[in-house]
LUMBA-904069 format. One line per field, with one value per residue (C-alpha): chain; x, y negated, z negated; residue number from 1; residue in three letters. Coordinates in pm, 1 decimal. Layout:
# LUMBA-904069
chain = A/...
x = X/...
y = Y/...
z = Z/...
resi = NUM/...
resn = ala/...
END
This chain:
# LUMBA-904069
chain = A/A/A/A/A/A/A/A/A/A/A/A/A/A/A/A/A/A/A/A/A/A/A/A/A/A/A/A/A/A/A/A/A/A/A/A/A/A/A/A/A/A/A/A/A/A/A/A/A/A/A/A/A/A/A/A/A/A/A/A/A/A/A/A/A/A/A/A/A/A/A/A/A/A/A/A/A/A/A/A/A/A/A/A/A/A/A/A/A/A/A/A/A/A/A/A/A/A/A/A/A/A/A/A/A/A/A/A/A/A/A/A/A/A/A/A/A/A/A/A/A/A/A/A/A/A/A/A/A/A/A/A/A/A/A/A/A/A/A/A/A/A/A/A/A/A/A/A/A/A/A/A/A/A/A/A/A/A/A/A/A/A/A/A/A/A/A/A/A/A/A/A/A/A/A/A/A/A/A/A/A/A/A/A/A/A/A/A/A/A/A/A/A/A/A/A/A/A/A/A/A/A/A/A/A/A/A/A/A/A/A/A/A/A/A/A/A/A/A/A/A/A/A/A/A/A/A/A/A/A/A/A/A/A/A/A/A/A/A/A/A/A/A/A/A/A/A/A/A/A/A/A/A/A/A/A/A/A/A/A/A/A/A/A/A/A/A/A/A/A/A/A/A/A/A/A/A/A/A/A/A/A/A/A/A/A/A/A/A/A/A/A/A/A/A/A/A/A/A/A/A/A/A/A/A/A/A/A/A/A/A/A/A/A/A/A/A/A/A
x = -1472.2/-1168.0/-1030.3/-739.9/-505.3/-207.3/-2.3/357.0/375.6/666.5/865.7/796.9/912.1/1248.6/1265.6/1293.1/1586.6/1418.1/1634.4/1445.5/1520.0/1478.1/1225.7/1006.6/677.1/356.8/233.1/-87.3/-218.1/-493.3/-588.5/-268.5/-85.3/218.0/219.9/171.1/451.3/677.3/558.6/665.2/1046.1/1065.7/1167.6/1304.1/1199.3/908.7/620.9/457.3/80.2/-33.4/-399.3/-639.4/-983.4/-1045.5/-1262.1/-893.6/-749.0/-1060.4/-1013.8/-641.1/-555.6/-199.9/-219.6/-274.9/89.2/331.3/225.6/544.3/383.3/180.3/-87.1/-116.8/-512.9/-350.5/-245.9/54.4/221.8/212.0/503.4/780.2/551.1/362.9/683.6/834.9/568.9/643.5/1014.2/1119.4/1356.5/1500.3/1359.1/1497.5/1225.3/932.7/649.4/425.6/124.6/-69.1/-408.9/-735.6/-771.0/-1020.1/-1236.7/-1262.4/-1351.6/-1597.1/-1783.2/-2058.0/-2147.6/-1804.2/-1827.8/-1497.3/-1617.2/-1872.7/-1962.3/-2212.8/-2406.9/-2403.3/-2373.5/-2070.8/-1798.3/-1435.5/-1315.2/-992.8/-1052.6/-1395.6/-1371.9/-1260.8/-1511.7/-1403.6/-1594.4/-1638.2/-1961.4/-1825.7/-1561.5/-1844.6/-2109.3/-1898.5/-1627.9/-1582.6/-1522.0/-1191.6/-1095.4/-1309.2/-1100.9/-761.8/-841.8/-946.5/-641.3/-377.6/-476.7/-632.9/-500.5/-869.9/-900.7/-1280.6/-1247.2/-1375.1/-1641.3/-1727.6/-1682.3/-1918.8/-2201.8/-2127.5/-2186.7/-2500.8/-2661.2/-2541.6/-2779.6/-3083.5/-3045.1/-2714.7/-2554.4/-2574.9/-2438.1/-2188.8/-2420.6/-2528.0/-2201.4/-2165.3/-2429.0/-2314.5/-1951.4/-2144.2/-2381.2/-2005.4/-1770.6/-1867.2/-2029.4/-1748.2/-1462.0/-1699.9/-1693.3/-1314.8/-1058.9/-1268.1/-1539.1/-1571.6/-1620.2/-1270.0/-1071.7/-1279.3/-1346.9/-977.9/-967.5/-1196.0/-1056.1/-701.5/-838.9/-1064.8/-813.0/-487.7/-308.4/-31.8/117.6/45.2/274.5/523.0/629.9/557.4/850.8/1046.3/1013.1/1057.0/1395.9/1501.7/1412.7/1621.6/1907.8/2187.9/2145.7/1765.4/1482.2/1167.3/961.6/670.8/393.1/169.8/-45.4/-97.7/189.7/152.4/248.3/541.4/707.6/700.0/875.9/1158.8/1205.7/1317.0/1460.3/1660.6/1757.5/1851.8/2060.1/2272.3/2618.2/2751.5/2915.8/3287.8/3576.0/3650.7/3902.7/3837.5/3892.4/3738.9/3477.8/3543.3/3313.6/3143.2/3009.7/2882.5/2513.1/2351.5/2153.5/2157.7/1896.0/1869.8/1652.0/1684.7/1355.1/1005.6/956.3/606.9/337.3/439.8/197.7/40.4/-46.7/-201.3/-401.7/-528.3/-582.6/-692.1/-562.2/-187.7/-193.6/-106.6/77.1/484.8/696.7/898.7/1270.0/1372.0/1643.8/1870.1/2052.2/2434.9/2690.9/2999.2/3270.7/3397.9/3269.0/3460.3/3278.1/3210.2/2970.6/2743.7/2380.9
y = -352.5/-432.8/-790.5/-941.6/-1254.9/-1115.2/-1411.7/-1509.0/-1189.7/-1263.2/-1417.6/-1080.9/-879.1/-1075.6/-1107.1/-678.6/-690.6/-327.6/-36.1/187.4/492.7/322.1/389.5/94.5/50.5/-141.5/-187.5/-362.6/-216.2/-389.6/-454.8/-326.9/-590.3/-575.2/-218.2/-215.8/-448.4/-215.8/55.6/-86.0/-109.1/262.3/549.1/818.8/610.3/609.2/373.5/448.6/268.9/203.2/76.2/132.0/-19.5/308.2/29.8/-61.3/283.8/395.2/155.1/184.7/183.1/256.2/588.3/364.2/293.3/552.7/865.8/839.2/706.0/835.1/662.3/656.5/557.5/449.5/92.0/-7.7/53.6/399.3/350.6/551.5/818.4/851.0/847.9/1049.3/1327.6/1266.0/1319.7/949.0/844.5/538.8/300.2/48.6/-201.4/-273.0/-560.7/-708.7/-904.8/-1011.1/-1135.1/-1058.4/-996.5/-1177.8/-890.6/-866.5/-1198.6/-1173.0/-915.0/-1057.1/-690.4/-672.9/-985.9/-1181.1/-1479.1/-1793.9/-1870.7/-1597.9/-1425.7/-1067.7/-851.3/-973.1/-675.6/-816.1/-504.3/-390.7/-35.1/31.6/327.7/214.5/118.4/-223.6/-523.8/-882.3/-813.6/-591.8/-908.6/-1204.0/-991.8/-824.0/-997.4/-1179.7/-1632.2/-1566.7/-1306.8/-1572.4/-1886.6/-1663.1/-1551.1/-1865.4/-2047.7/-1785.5/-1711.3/-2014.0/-2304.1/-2380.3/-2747.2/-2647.0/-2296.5/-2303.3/-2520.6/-2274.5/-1945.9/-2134.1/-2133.7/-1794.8/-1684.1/-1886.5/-1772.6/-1421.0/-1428.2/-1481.9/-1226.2/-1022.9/-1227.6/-1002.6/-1269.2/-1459.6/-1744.2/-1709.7/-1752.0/-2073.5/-2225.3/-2157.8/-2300.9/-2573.8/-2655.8/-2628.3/-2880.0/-3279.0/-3412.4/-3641.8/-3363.6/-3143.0/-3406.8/-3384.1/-3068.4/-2849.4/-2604.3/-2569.5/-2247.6/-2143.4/-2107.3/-1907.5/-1644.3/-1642.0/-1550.5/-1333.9/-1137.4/-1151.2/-948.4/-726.4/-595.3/-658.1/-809.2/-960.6/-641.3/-453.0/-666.7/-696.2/-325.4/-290.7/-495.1/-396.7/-24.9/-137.6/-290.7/44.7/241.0/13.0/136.5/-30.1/-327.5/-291.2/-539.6/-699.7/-966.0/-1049.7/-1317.6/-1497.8/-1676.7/-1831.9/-1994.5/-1708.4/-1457.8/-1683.2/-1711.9/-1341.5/-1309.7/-1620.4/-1504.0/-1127.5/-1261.7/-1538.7/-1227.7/-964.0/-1205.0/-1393.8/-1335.5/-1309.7/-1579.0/-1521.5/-1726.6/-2059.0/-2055.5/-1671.4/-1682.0/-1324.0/-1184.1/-810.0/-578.5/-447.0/-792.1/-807.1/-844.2/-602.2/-820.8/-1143.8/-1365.3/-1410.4/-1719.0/-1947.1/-2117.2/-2025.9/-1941.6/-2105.5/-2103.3/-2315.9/-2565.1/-2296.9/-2093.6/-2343.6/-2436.7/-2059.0/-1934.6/-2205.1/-1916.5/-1956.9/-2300.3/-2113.4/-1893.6/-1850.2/-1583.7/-1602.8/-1528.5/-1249.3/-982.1/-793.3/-496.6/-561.5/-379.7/-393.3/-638.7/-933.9/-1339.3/-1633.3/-1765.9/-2092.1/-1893.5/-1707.0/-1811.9
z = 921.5/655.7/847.1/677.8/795.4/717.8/540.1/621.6/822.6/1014.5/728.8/553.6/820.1/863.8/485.3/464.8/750.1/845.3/931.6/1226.6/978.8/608.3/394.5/319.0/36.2/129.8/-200.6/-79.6/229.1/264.9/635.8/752.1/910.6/693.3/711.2/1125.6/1201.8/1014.8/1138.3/1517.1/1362.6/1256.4/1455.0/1243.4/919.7/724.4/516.3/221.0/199.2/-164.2/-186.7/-445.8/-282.9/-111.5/160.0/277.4/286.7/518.5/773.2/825.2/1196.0/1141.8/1340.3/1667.1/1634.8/1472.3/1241.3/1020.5/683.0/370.4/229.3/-111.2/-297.1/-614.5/-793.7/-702.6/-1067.2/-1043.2/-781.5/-900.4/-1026.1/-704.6/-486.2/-653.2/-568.2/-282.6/-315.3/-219.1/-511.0/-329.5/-66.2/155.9/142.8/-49.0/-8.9/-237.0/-99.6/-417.8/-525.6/-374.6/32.1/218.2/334.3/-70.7/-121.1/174.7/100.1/-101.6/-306.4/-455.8/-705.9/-648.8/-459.9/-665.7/-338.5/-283.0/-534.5/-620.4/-953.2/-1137.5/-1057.0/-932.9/-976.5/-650.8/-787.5/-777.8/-966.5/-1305.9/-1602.7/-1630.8/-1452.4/-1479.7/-1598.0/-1900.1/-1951.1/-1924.0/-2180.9/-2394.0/-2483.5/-2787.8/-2788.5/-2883.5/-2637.4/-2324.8/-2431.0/-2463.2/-2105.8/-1943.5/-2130.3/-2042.1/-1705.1/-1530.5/-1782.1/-1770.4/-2024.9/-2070.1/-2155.7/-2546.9/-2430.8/-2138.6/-2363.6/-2627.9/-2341.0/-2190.1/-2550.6/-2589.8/-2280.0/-2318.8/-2672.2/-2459.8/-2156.0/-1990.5/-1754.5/-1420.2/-1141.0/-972.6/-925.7/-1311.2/-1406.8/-1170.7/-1333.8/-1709.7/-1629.7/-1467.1/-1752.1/-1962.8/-1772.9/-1817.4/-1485.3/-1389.6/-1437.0/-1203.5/-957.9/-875.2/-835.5/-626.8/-767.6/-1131.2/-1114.9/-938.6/-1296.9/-1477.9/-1164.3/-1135.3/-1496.5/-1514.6/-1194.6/-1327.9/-1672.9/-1497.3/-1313.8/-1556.0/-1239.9/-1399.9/-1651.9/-1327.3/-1126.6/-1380.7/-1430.4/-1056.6/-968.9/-1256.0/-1114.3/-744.7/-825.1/-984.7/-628.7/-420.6/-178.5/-174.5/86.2/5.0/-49.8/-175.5/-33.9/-284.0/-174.0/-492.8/-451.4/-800.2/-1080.2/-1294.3/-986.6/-892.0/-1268.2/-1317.4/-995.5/-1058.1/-1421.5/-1346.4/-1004.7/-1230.5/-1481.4/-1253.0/-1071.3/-1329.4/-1366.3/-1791.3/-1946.2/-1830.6/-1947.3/-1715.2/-1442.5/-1372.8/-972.2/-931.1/-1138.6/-1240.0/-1032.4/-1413.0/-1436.4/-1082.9/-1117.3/-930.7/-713.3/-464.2/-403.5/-38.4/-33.6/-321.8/-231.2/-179.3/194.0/296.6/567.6/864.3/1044.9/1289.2/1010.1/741.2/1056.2/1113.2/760.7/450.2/243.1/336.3/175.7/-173.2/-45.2/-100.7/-27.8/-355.7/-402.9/-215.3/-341.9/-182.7/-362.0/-438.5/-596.5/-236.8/-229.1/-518.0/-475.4/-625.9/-973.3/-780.9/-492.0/-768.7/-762.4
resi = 1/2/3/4/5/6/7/8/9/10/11/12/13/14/15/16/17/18/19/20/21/22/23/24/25/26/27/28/29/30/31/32/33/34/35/36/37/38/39/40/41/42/43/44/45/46/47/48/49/50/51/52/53/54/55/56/57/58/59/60/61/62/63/64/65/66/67/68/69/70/71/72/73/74/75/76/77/78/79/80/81/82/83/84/85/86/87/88/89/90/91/92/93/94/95/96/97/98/99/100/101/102/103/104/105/106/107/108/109/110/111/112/113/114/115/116/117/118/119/120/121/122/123/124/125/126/127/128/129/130/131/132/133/134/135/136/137/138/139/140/141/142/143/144/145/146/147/148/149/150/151/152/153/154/155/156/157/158/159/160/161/162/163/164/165/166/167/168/169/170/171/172/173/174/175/176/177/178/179/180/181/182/183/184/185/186/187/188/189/190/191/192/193/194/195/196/197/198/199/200/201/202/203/204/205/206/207/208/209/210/211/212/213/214/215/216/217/218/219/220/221/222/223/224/225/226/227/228/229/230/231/232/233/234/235/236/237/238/239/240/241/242/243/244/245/246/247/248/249/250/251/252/253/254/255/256/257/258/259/260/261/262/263/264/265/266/267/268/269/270/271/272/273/274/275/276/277/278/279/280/281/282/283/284/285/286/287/288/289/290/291/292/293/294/295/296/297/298/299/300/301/302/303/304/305/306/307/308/309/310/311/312/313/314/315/316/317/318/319
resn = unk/unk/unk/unk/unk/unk/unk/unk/unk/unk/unk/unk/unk/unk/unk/unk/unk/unk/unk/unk/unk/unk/unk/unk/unk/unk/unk/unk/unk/unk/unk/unk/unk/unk/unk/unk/unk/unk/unk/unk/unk/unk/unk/unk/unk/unk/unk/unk/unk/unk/unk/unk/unk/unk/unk/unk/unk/unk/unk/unk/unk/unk/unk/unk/unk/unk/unk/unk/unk/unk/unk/unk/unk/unk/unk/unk/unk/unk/unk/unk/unk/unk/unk/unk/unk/unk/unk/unk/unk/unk/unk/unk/unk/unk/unk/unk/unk/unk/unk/unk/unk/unk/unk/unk/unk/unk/unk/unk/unk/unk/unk/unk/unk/unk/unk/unk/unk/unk/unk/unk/unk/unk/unk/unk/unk/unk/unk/unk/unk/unk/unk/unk/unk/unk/unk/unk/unk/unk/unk/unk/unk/unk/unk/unk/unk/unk/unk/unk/unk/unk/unk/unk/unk/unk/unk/unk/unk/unk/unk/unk/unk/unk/unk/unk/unk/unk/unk/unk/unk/unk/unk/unk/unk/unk/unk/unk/unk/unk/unk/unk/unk/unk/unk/unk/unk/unk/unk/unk/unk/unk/unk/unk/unk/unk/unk/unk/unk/unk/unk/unk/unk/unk/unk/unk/unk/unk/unk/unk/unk/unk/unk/unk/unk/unk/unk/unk/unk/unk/unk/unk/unk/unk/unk/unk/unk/unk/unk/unk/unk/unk/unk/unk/unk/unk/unk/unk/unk/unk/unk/unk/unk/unk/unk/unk/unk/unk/unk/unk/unk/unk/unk/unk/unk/unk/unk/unk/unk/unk/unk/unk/unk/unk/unk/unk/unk/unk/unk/unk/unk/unk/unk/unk/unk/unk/unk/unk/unk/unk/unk/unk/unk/unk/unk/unk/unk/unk/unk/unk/unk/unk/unk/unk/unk/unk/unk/unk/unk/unk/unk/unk/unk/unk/unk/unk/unk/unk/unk/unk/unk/unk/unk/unk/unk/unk/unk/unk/unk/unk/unk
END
């Protein structure tokens, strides 16, 4: 059974403003709870599901409610491609829920989690060739430390690439718990005593390469900007830094307005950016929630945009 807290789910569902006949993206379907509660605001509209853990897509229970959406078994960065198949060129609504769903981390045979042990995999589409296991044996020093540095600003990582080469000389390393016990063996004793388990940076790492998460999300939201209707929106929820600067960068570009000259009372509608941030801050989990779900404590609901090109604003009300 594919479970899944869905986080922030009525901040998302506020954040999209849906339109009962709009056309709105899940780009994570996952266990459906995004996707269900828009479902319940469309009549005439429709949803398009993107999932590529085929686990998720089987256990979608979205027909309980409405039969007016498409699921898609694909990564979510074929989005304009795949849409377009469909003959959807613009959207009202998109939603990103990122990183790894609990049912994922859960399920001991898939690889994700250090906490149980099973054959290294971390893979969200489980039919591509690449695996943590293919990362952890095959992979040169360099390429471990540039990882580990990159994506989990892990301060051991040379000396933990150093010992996954070491013990990698002597047999394959096949395991989660293997792996635990190398970045153990790696980190000093007293810096394994504080900051939570030493093994959370490198599996975070590790997951992030295996499954390229963070050039996927890029051109993801770089295409999902392109399909908006006018008056459209994304919501996107990261749960790590690297997740939240992509999203504030390319939020910060799209909305900036040109240097114009001083004094300019009305800024010409060329210059008009084409979007508006509707929330200059990260929305995040209220008390209830944190108290429900631990994993809601990382989670923000990052700097959501709203399609604008109607109407002129005074220089002094830009964001």
């Amino acid at each position: 059974m594919f479970e899944h807290y869905s986080v922030l789910l009525d901040e998302t569902i506020d954040a999209l403003n849906i339109k009962e006949d709009g056309i709105y993206v899940d780009c994570t379907l996952g266990g459906g709870g995004h996707s269900s509660r828009i479902l319940e605001k469309l009549t005439t509209g429709h949803l398009y599901c993107f999932d590529q853990d085929t686990n998720a897509i089987e256990a979608e229970r979205l027909s309980k409610i409405s039969d007016n959406f498409t699921i898609i078994h694909a990564n979510f960065k074929e989005i304009k491609a795949r849409l377009s198949m469909e003959g959807v060129y613009k959207v009202d609504g998109i939603v990103f829920d990122l990183g790894v769903s609990s049912p994922q981390f859960d399920n001991a045979e898939r690889g994700f989690s250090y906490n149980t042990d099973a054959r290294l995999d971390m893979r969200m589409n489980q039919e591509q060739p690449l695996s943590a296991y293919e990362v952890v044996n095959n992979y040169s020093y360099q390429d471990l430390v540039t990882i580990l540095y990159k994506y989990a600003d892990e301060k051991f990582a040379k000396s933990i690439a150093r010992m996954i080469e070491k013990e990698r000389q002597v047999k394959p390393i096949e395991t989660t718990f293997e792996l635990v016990e190398i970045v153990k063996k790696a980190i000093p004793a007293r810096a394994r005593r504080t900051g939570g388990h030493p093994a959370k940076r490198t599996f975070q790492a590790i997951r992030i390469e295996v499954n390229d998460e963070l050039n996927v999300f890029e051109r993801a939201l770089t295409d999902s900007l392109d399909l908006l209707n006018v008056g459209g929106r994304v919501a996107v929820i990261s749960f790590h830094s690297l997740e939240d600067k992509i999203t504030k960068y390319m939020f910060n570009e799209k909305t900036a307005v040109p240097d114009l000259p001083m004094g300019m009372p009305v800024i010409p509608e060329e210059y008009q950016p084409r979007f508006k941030k509707v929330t200059r801050k990260p929305i995040v989990a209220d008390e209830k929630e944190l108290s429900e779900n631990r994993r809601s404590h990382s989670a923000k609901l990052s700097n959501l945009l709203s399609s604008w090109r109607s109407g002129r604003w005074r220089h002094s009300s830009c964001p």
